[in-house]
N, C-alpha and C positions, 0 to 999 in steps of 0.2 A: 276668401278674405271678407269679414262681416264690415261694416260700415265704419265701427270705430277703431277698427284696424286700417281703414283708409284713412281716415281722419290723422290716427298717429305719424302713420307711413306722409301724410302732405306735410304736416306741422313738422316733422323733419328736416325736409327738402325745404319749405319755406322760409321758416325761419328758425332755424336750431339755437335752442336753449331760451327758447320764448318763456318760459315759468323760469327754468332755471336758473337766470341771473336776473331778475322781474325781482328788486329790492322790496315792491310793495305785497311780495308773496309772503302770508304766513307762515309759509316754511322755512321761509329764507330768513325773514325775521325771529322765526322761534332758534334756529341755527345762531345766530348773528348775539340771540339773547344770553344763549348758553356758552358761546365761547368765552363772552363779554364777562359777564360772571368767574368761569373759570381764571382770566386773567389776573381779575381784581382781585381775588381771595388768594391765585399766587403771591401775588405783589404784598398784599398785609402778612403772609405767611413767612413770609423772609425777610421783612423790613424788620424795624424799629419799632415797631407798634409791639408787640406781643414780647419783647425780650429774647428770644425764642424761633430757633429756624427749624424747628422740628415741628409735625403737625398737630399731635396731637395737644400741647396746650393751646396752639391756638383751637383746634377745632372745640375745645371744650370749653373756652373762654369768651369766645368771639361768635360762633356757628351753632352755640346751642339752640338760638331761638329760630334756626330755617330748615334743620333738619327734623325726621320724625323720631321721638322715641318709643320709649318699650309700654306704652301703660297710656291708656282713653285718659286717667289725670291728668299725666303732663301735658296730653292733647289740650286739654281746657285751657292752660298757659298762655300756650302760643296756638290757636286753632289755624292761621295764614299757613301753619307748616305740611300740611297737608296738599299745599299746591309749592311751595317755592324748594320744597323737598328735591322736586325735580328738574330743578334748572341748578343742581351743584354738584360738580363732580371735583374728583379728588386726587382722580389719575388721567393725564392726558391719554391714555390708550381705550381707557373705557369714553371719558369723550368723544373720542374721536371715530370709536365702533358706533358707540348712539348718534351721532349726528350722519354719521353714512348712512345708516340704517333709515333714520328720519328724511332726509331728503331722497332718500329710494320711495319709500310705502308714503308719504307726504306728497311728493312730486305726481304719484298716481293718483291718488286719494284725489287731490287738487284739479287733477287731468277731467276725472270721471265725476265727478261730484261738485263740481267748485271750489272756490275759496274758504266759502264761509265755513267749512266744518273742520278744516286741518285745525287751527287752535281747541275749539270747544272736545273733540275727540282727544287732544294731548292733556287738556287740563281733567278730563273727565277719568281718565285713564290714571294718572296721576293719584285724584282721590281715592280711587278704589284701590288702588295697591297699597295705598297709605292705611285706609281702613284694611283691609286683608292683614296686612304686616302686623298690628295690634294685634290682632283677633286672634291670629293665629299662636303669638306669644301670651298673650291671658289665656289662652285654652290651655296650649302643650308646655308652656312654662319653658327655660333653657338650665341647662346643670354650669351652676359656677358662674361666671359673671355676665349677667344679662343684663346687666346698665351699661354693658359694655357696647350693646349692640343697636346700631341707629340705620334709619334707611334714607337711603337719598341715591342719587343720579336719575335719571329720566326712563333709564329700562321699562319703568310699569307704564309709563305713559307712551313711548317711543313699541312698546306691544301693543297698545290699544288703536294707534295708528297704523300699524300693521294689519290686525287683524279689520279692523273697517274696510281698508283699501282693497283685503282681499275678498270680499265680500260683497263688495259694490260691483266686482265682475271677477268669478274665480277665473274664468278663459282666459283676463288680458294677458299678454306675452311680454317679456322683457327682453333684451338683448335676442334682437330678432336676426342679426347676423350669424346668430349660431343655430341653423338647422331649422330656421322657422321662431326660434325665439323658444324661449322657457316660460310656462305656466305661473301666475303670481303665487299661486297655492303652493306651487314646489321650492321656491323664495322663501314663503313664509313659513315655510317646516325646517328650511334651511337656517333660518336666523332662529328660528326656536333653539335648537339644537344648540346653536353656538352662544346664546343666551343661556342654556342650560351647562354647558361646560365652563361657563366663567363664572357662573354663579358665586357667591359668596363666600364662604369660608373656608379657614387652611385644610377644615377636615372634610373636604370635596364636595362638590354640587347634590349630593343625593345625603349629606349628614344630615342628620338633626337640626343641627342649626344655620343651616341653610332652609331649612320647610319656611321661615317667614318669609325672606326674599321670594322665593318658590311665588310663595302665598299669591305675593302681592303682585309680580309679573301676572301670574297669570289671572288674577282681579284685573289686569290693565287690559288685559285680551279680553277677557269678556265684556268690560265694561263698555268697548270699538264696538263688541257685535250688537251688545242690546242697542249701541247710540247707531248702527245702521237699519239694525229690525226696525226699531221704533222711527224711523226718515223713509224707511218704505211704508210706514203705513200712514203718514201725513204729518209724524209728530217731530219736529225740533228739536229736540233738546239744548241744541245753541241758539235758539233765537234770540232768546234772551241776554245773552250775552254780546250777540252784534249788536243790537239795539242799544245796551249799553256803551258800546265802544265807540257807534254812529255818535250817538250822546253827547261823548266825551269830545270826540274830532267837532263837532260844532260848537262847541265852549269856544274853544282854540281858532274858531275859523267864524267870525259873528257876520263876515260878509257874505258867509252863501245863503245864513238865512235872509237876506233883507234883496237878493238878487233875486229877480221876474223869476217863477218856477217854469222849468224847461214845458211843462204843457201848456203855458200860455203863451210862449214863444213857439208853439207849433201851430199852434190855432192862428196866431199873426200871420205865420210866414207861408204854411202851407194847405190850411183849409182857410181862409177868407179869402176865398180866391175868383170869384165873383160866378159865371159859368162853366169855368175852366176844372175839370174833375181836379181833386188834390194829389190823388196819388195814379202818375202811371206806370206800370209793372212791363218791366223792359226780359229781355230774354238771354241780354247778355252778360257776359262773366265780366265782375270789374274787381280791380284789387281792392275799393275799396271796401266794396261787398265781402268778402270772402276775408277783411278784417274785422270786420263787425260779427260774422259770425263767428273768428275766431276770439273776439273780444268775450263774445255771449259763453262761449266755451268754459274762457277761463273763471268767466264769475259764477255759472251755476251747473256747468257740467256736461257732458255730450249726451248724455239721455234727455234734457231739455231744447233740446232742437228739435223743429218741425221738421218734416220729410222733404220740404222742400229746402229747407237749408241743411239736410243731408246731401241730398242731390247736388246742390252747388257746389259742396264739398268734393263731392265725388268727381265730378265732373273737372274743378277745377285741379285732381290730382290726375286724371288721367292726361290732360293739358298741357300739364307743367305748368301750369299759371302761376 
């Protein structure tokens, strides 16, 4: 059993479903955004608004500016639809496979990696399916009505999540009751597969016109793998977008800029300390330790742990602590 196999195996026993219901998780928020949506476009789809309980006038009256269509032009219109393409679904089943799906490869991804990258890997993934699904209909063109055909639900994006997650550690193991657990890599063949049989159209996942969908799923996978290649070699591709969101959370919050920064409240309280060394490194396990390194976990991932706060870990699962 490797170390972040202990790690899993404590976080179990400790506290089960610490990410999982963690409201401030961008999983749980990307989930929360997409049923949210789903709801509302219910609700105008049968109301009053549209005349119309049937979808497609409203989808074409109401939804044309957030889904993508067939042609880089209409792109230029509404360019936002390249990302909000995939927070809209139109059938509760396909919903509700995407959001399974995302809080599975999400929940890991977040495990192994932090917080900060489940968003930027969903919205990244996204664009590339959006562009693939173009590209691939200006190339191969469709026979017969290709205005007819628009992409949306989160599939391209809900794959690029996946495939990240597998990637950041093919070994990690899932449902480890059965037999030692199953491989993520064997997960994520598994969801290929059942993303490839729901695929798109009446005349089956392997037609014709299904190759855009195709397209753009698997634009979403790749797009996961270049955004982990490129995080193993020092490069972000989200930072940019935390920074912005940081940004945005201190519009909205103007008192934590003007409050003392926590390093001068360290420097008060624990090195002005006259002879008395500031820090002394004790030997034993305490809970509140062994929160703080689960804390650090959940922000930047269990490969940013020192060895000695592996060992804590370790220690504090052999324990029971």
């Amino acid at each position: 059993m490797g170390e972040s196999d202990r790690y899993v195996e404590f976080r179990g026993r400790y506290q089960p479903g610490r990410i999982q219901f963690n409201i401030n998780s961008p999983v749980v928020m990307l989930v929360i955004f997409n049923f949210s949506i789903f709801l509302f476009v219910k609700f105008l789809s049968f109301g009053q608004i549209t005349g119309d309980t049937s979808l497609v006038p409203f989808f074409y009256e109401k939804l044309n500016a957030f889904v993508v269509h067939t042609s880089f032009q209409q792109l230029l219109y509404h360019p936002w639809s390249i990302i909000t393409y995939a927070f809209f679904h139109f059938s509760f089943m396909n919903l509700l496979s995407n959001m399974l799906w995302l809080w599975c490869f999400g929940s890991i991804l977040q495990t192994l990696a932090g917080n900060r990258h489940a968003i930027p890997v969903y919205l990244y993934g996204a664009a590339a399916g959006a562009f693939a699904f173009i590209a691939v209909l200006a190339i191969k063109g469709l026979p017969g009505a290709a205005s007819l055909f628009y992409l949306y639900g989160a599939n391209a994006a809900v794959m690029s999540v996946a495939m990240a997650a597998t990637l950041v550690s093919p070994g990690f193991r899932v449902l480890r009751q059965l037999g030692g657990g199953i491989p993520i890599w064997v997960l994520t063949v598994l969801y290929f597969l059942v993303d490839l049989a729901g695929m798109g159209t009446v005349d089956g996942p392997l037609s014709v016109a299904a190759m855009p969908f195709f397209a753009a799923h698997l634009a979403g996978a790749l797009a996961g793998a270049l955004y982990l290649f490129s995080l193993n070699r020092g490069y972000d591709w989200g930072a940019w977008m935390n920074r912005i969101y940081h940004w945005v959370m201190e519009l909205f919050s103007p008192g934590k800029r003007s409050a003392p920064s926590t390093r001068s409240v360290k420097e008060k309280v624990f090195y002005k300390t006259g002879n008395r060394a500031p820090y002394h490194k004790t030997a034993n396990l305490t809970q509140q330790r062994v929160d703080e390194i689960l804390d650090k976990i959940n922000q930047k991932g269990y490969k940013q742990l020192s060895e000695e706060e592996k060992n804590i870990l370790k220690r504090a699962s052999e324990e029971g602590l």
